[in-house]
LOKOL-850881 format. One line per field, with one value per residue (C-alpha): residue number from 1; residue in one letter; x, y, z. Coordinates in nm, 2 decimals. Example, Ala and Ser with C-alpha at 12.3 -4.5 7.8 and 13.67 -1.06 7.14 Angstrom:
<atoms>
kolse	1,2 .
zalum	a,s .
u	1.23,1.37 .
v	-0.45,-0.11 .
w	0.78,0.71 .
</atoms>
This chain:
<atoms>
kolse	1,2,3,4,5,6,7,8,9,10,11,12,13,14,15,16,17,18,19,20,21,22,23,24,25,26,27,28,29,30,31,32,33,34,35,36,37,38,39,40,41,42,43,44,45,46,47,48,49,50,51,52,53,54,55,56,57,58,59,60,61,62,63,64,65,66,67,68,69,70,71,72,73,74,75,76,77,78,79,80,81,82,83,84,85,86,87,88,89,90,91,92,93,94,95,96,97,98,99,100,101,102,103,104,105,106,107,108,109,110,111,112,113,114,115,116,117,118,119,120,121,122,123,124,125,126,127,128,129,130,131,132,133,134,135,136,137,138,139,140,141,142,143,144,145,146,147,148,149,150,151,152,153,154,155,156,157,158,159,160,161,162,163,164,165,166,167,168,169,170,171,172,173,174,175,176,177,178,179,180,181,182,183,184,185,186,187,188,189,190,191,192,193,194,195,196,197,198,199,200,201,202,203,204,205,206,207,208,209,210,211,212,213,214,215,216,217,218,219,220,221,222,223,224,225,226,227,228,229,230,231,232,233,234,235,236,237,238,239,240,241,242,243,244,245,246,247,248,249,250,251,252,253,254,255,256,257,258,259,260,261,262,263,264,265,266,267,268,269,270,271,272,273,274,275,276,277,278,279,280,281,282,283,284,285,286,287,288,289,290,291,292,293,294,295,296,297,298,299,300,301,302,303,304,305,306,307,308,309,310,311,312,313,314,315,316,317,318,319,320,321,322,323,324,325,326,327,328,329,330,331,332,333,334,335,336,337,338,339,340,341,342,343,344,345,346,347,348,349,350,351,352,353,354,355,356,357,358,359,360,361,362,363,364,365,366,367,368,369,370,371,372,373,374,375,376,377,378,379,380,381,382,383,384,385,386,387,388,389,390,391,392,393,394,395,396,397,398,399,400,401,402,403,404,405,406,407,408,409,410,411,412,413,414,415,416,417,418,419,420,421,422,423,424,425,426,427,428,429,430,431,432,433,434,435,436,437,438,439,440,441,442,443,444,445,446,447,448,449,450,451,452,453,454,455,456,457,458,459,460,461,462,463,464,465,466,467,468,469,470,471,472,473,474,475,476,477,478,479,480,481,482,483,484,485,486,487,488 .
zalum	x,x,x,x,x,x,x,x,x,x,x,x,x,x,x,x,x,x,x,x,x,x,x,x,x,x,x,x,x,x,x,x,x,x,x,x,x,x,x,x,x,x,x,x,x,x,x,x,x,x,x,x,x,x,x,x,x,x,x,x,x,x,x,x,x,x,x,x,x,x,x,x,x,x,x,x,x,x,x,x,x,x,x,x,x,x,x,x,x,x,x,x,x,x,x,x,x,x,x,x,x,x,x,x,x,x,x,x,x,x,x,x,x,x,x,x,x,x,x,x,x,x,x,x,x,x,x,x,x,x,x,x,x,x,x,x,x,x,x,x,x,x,x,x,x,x,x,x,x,x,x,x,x,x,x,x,x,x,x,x,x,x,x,x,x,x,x,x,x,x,x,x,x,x,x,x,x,x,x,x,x,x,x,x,x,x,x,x,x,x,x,x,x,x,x,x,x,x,x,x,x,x,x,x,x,x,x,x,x,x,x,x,x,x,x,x,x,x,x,x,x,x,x,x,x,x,x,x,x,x,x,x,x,x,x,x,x,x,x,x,x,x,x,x,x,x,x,x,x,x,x,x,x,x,x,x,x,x,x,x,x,x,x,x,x,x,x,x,x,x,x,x,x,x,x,x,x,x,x,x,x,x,x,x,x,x,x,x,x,x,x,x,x,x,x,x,x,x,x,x,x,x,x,x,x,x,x,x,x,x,x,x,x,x,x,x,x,x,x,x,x,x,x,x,x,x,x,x,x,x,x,x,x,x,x,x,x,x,x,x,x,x,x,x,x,x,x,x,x,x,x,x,x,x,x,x,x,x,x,x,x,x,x,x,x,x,x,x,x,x,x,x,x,x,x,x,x,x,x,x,x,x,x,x,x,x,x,x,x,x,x,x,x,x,x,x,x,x,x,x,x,x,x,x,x,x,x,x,x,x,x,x,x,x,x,x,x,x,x,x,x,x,x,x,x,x,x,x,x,x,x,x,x,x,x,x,x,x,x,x,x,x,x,x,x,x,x,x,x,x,x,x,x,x,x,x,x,x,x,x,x,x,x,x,x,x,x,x,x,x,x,x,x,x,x,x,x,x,x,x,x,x,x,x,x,x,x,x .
u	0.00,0.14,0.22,0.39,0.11,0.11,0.43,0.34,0.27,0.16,-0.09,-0.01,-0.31,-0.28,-0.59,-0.51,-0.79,-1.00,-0.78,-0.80,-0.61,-0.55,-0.50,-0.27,-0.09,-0.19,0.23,0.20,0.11,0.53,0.54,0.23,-0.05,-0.40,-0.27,-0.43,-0.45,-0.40,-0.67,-0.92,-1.07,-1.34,-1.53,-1.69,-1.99,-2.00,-1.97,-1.71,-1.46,-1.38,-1.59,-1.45,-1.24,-1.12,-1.04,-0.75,-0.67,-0.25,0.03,0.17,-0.13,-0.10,0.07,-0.15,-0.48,-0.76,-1.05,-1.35,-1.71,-1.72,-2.04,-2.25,-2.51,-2.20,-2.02,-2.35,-2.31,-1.96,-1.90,-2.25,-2.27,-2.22,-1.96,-1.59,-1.65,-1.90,-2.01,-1.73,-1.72,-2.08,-1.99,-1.69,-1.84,-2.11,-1.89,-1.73,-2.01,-2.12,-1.72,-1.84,-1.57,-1.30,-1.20,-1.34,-0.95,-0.94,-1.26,-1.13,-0.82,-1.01,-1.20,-0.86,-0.69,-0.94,-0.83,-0.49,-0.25,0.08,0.42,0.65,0.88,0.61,0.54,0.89,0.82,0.53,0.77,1.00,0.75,0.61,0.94,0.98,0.64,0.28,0.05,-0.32,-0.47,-0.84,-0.89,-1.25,-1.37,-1.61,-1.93,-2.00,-1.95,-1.79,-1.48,-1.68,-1.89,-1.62,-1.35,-1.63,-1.64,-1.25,-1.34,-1.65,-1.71,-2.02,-2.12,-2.40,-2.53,-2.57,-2.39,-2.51,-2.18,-2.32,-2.20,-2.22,-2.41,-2.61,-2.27,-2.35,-2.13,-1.88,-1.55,-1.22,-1.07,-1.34,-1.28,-0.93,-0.95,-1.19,-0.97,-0.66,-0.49,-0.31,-0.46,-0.31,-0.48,-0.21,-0.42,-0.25,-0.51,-0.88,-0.97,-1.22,-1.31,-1.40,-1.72,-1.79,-1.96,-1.89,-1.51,-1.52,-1.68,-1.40,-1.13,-1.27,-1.31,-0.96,-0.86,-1.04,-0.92,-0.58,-0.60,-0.79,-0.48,-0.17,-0.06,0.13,-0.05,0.20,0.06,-0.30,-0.40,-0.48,-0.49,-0.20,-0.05,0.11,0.40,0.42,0.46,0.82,0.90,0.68,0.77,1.14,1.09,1.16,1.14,0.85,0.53,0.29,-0.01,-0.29,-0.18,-0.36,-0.22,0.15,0.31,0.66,0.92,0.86,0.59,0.54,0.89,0.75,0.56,0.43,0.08,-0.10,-0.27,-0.22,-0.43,-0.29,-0.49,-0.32,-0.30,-0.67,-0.62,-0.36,-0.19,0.06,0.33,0.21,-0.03,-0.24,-0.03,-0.39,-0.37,-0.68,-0.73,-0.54,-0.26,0.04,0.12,0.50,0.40,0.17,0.48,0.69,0.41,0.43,0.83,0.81,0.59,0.80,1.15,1.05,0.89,1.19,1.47,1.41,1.47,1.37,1.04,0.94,1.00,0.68,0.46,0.24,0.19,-0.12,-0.13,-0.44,-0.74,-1.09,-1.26,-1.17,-1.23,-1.36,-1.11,-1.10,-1.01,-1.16,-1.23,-1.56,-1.63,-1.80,-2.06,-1.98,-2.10,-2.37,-2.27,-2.60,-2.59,-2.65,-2.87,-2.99,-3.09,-2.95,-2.81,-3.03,-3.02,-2.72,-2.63,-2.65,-2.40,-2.37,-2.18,-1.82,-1.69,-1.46,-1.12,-0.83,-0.46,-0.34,-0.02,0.06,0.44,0.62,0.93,0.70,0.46,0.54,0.69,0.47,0.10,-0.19,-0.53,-0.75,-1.06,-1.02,-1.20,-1.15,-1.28,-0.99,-0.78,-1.04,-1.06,-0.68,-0.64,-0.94,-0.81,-0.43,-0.52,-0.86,-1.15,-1.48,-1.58,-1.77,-2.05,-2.10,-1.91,-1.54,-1.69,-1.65,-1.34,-1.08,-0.78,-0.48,-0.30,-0.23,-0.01,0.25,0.54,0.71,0.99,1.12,1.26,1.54,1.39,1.48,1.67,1.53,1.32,1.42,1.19,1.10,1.17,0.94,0.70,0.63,0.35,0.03,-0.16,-0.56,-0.74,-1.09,-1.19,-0.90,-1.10,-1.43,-1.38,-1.12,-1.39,-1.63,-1.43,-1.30,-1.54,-1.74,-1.45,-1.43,-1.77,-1.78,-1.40,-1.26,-1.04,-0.75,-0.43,-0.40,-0.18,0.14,0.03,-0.11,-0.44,-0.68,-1.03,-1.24,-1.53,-1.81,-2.13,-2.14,-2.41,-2.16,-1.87,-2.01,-2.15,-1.80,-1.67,-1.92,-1.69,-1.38,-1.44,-1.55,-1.21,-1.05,-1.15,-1.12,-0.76,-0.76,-0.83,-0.57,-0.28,-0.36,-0.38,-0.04 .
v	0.00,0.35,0.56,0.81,1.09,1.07,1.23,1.53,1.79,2.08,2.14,2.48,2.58,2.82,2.87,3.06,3.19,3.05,2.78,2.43,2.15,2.12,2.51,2.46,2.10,2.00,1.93,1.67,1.36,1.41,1.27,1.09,1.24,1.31,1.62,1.74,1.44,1.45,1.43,1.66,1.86,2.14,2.21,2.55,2.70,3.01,3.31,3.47,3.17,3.09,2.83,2.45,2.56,2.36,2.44,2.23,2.29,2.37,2.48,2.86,2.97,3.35,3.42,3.69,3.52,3.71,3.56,3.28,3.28,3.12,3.20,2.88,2.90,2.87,2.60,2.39,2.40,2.34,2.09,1.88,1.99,1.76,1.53,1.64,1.96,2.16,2.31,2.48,2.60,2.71,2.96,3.03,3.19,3.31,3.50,3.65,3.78,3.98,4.12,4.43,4.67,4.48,4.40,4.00,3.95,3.97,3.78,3.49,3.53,3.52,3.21,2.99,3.12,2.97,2.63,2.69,2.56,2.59,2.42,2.28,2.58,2.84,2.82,2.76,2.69,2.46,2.25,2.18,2.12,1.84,1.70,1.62,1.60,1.50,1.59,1.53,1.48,1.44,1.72,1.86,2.19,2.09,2.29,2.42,2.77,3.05,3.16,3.22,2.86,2.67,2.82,2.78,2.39,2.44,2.58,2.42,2.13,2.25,2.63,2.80,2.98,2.66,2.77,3.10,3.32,3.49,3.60,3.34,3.59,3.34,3.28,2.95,2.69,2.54,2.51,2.38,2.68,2.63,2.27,2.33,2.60,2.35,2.07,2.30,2.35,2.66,2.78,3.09,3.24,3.46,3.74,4.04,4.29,4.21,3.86,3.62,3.40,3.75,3.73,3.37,3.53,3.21,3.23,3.56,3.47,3.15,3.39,3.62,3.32,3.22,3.58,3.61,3.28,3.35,3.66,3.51,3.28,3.51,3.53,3.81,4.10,4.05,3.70,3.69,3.74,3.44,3.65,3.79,4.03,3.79,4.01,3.86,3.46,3.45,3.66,3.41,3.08,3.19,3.25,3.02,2.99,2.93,2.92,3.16,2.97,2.83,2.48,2.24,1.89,1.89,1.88,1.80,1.62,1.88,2.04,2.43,2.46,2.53,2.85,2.66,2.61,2.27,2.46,2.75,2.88,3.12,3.37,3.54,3.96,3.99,4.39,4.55,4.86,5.10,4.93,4.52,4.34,4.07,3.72,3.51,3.39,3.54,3.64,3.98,3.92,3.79,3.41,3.48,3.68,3.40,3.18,3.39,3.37,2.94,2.98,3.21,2.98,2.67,2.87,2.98,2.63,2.43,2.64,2.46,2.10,1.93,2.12,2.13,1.66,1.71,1.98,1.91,2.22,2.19,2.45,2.46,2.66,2.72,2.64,2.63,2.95,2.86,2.73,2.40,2.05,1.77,1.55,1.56,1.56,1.30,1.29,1.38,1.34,1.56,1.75,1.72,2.09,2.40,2.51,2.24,2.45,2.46,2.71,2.82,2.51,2.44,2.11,2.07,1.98,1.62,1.70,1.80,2.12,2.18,1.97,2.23,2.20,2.05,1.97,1.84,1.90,1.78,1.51,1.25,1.28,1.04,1.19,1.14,1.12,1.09,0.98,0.96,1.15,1.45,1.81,2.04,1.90,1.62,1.87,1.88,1.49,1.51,1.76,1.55,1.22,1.36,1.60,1.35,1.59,1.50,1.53,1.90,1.72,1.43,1.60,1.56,1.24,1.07,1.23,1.12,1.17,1.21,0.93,0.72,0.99,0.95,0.75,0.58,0.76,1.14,1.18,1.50,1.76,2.09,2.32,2.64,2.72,2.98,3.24,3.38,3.74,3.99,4.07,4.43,4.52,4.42,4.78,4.87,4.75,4.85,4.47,4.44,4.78,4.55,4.27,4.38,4.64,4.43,4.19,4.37,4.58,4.28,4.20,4.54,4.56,4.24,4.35,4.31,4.59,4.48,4.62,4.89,5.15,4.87,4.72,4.41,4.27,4.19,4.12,4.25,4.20,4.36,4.27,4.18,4.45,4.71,4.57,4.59,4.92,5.02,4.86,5.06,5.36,5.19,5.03,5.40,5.49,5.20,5.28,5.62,5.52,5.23,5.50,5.72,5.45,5.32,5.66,5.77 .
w	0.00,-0.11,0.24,0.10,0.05,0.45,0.49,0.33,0.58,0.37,0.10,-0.12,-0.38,-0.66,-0.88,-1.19,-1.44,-1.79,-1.98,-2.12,-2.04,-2.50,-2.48,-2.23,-2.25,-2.56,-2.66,-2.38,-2.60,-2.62,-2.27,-2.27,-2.15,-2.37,-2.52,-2.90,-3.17,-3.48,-3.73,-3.59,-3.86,-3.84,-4.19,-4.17,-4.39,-4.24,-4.46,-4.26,-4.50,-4.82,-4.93,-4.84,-4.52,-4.29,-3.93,-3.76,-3.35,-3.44,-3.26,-3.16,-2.96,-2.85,-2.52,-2.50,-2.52,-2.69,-2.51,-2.55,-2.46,-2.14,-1.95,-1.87,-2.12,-2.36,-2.23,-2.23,-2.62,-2.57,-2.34,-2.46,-2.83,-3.04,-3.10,-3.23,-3.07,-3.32,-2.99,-2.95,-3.28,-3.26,-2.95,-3.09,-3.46,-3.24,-2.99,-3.35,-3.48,-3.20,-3.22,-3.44,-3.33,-3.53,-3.88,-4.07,-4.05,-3.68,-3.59,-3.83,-3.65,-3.27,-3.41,-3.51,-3.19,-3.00,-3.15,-3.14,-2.84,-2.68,-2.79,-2.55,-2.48,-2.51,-2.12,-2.00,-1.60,-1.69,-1.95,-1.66,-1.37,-1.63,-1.70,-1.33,-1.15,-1.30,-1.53,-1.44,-1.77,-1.64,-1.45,-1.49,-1.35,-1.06,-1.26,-1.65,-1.52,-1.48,-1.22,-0.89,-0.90,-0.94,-0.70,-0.42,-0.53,-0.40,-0.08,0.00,-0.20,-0.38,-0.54,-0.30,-0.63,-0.84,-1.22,-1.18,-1.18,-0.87,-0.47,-0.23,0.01,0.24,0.44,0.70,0.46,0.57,0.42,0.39,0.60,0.88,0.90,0.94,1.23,1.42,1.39,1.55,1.23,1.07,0.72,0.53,0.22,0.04,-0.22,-0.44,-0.46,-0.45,-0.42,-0.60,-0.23,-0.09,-0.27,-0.02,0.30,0.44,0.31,0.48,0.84,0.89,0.80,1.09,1.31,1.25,1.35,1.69,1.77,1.72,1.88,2.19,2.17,2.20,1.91,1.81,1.58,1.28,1.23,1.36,1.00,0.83,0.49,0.41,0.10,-0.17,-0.12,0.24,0.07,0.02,0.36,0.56,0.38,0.47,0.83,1.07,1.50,1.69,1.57,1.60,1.58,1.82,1.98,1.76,1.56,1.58,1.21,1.13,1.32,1.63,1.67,1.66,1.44,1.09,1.02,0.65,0.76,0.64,0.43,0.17,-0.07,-0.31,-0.55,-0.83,-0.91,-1.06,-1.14,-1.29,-1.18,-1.33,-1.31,-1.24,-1.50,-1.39,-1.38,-1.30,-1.67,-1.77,-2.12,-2.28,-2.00,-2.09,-1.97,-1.88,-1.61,-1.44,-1.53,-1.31,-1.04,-1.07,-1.08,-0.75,-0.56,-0.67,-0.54,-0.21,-0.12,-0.27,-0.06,0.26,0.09,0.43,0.42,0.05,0.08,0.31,0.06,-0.20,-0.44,-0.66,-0.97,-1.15,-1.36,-1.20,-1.56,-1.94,-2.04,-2.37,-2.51,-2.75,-2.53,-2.75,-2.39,-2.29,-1.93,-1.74,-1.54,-1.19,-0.80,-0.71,-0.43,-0.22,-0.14,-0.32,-0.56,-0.80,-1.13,-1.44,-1.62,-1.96,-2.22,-1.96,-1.73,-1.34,-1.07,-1.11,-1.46,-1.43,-1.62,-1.93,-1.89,-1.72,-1.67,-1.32,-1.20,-0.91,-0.79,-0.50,-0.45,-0.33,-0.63,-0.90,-1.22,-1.54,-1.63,-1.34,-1.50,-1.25,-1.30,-1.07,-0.99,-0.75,-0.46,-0.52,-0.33,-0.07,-0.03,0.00,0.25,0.41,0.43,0.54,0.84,0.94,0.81,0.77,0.36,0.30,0.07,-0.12,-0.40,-0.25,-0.01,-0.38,-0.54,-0.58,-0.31,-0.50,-0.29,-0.55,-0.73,-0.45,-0.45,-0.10,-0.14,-0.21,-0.54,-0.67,-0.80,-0.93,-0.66,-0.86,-1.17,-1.44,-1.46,-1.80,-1.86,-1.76,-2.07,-2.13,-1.95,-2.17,-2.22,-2.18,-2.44,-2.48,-2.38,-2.09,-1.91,-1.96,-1.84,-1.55,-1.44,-1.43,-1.23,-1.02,-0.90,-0.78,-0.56,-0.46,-0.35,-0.14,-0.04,0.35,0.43,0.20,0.13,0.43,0.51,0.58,0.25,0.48,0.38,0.65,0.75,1.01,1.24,1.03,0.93,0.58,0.47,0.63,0.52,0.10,0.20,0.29,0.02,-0.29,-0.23,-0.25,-0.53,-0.70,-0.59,-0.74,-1.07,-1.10,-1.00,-1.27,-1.53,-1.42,-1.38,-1.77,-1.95,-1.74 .
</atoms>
């Protein structure tokens, strides 16, 4: 029987934004894995071609990615349209047609680029985390939706709001992060500017509950935070002495030693600034820079070489974005919680989602190709079954756990990762100020007094209708700044 996912003492999460596992991996067939096959052909009538075209998925996709439709009523068609993936095309000539502000050229060009996928040494950290850790190459998003469903599948094994792309408001769920601070153990979530879990009001009431508690506790005030400024990661990772957290399960060969807490969830920048673009992978930002993000993370964890043989780093996409992956997903577990509609024309919860990129890193994991159907809450049944949690819903109660990834013994692994160069920073478009509005001022709205005068993020003890109330001015604020930081 393989022990050797016991050993492993700390779970590290990063959830980057909207790409396919063939967008994405698709060069992995090299190595083994399900990337793109050959002979998929697409023949088109539409107008928009010459007559007698044929659409192939092909190599050199954009590092700069222009963008799919990816709300749920479109990844129904997708992900349950037909077979050889017509439903994607539909979307995808649909999406181009309602594209009036640019030229036939560049909406025949959108429409092949959402075909298209990476080559090998296009995403430079992610060629060398596969050539010595795993590729998961069925990997489903837990739900046919859109970013905020399926990152609360993550923390709380099913989405409140069903598919609907909406707030978890209700609050009362409980979640990874509260099972953790009932059980004794430290949890750290790790943001860089407004956060997609802020919009969970149950997200948001653990993370107060962990605070009190640590406060009630002792602890000191520079670490009674359990969310923390990305720019903190490295600094905190690096730290050693006693820790600073609440007696609770011992980890490690003595306990209270390591200040890596059991578990770490890590969001990605989401806004861009004047000087940072977003590095969350999302489309019209630039890939490098969420390469450099990976490449961080992977550094600071793998400089203590005693600590990163007992961590577990999971990298992985909330949903597909849509973009082309010719697997269809399966059906799934119902969670047993939530809301049970269906998106228009669209699927329930007990389907999973588009297939994403996963990869799961660490020296006990065994290099190559992991098969086993897996989804979100996979990370939940792991964390589960190693720290003695009881399962969040049926949902993760049936995943799989990840265990059989693991190998008995620790194998070498890279002391560092090459970072790509930094890529200019990608400017405004008329699209990027859409979406990224959009985005972000839901987070700001539903915002917990983030990034503060030290440039700490915390929460505090409000009620949530005070808390968005004081949040609708900072998010005026935010924008009026966004405008003035991209025409500078």
């Amino acid at each position: 029987m393989n022990t050797g996912w016991q050993n492993i003492d700390h779970v590290v999460v990063l959830v980057q934004e909207n790409l396919s596992f063939d967008r994405v991996f698709g060069w992995t067939r090299e190595v083994g894995a399900d990337g793109v096959p050959d002979g998929i052909e697409f023949p088109v009538t539409d107008p928009l071609f010459p007559a007698g075209t044929v659409l192939r998925p092909e190599p050199g996709a954009a590092l700069i990615p222009p963008g799919a439709a990816h709300m749920p009523w479109d990844m129904a068609k997708q992900l349950h349209g037909g077979p050889n993936g017509r439903g994607f095309l539909e979307t995808i000539f649909q999406r181009a047609e309602k594209e009036k502000h640019i030229t036939d050229d560049q909406r025949r060009e959108h429409i092949r680029e959402a075909l298209r996928y990476h080559r090998r040494d296009d995403l430079p950290v992610y060629r060398d985390l596969v050539d010595h850790f795993a590729v998961a190459d069925r990997w489903f998003s837990p739900i046919a939706s859109a970013t905020w469903p399926n990152r609360y599948f993550l923390h709380m094994g099913t989405s409140p709001t069903g598919a609907d792309p909406l707030p978890e408001l209700s609050g009362g769920w409980p979640s990874i992060f509260s099972r953790l601070t009932a059980a004794g153990l430290p949890w750290r979530i790790y943001v860089d500017g407004p956060a997609t879990l802020i919009t969970s009001r149950s997200v948001v009431h653990a993370a107060a509950h962990a605070r009190r508690l640590a406060r009630a506790a002792g602890v000191p005030p520079d670490d009674v935070d359990p969310v923390r400024s990305f720019d903190r990661f490295v600094c905190d990772v690096s730290r050693t002495g006693a820790s600073a957290w609440p007696a609770g399960v011992p980890l490690g060969a003595a306990a209270g030693v390591d200040r890596l807490p059991a578990y770490t969830f890590i969001e990605p920048r989401h806004w861009p600034t004047k000087d940072l673009s977003p590095n969350n992978d999302h489309h019209h930002t630039h890939l490098h820079d969420g390469q450099r993000l990976i490449g961080t993370i992977y550094n600071a964890l793998a400089a203590d070489p005693e600590r990163w043989a007992r961590t577990l780093l999971v990298v992985t996409y909330d949903e597909h974005g849509g973009y082309w992956d010719h697997v269809a997903p399966p059906p799934a577990p119902h969670p047993g919680t939530g809301r049970h509609g269906s998106p228009p024309g669209g699927t329930a919860m007990d389907w999973y989602g588009g297939r994403v990129p996963a990869l799961l890193i660490s020296p006990l994991i065994r290099p190559g190709v992991y098969s086993h159907v897996c989804d979100h809450t996979s990370i939940l049944a792991f964390v589960e079954r190693r720290f003695g949690l009881e399962p969040l819903t049926e949902r993760d109660a049936a995943a799989d756990d990840l265990t059989a990834a693991f190998a008995e013994d620790v194998h070498e692994t890279p002391e560092r990762l090459a970072l790509p160069a930094a890529p200019p920073r990608v400017p405004v478009t008329a699209d990027l100020d859409r979406d990224v509005t959009a985005l972000g001022l839901g987070l700001y709205k539903l915002l917990a007094r983030m990034c503060d005068a030290n440039g700490e993020s915390e929460l505090i003890d409000l009620d949530f209708d005070t808390l968005t109330a004081r949040c609708e001015a900072r998010a005026a604020a935010a924008l009026d700044s966004l405008q003035r930081d991209t025409q500078a």
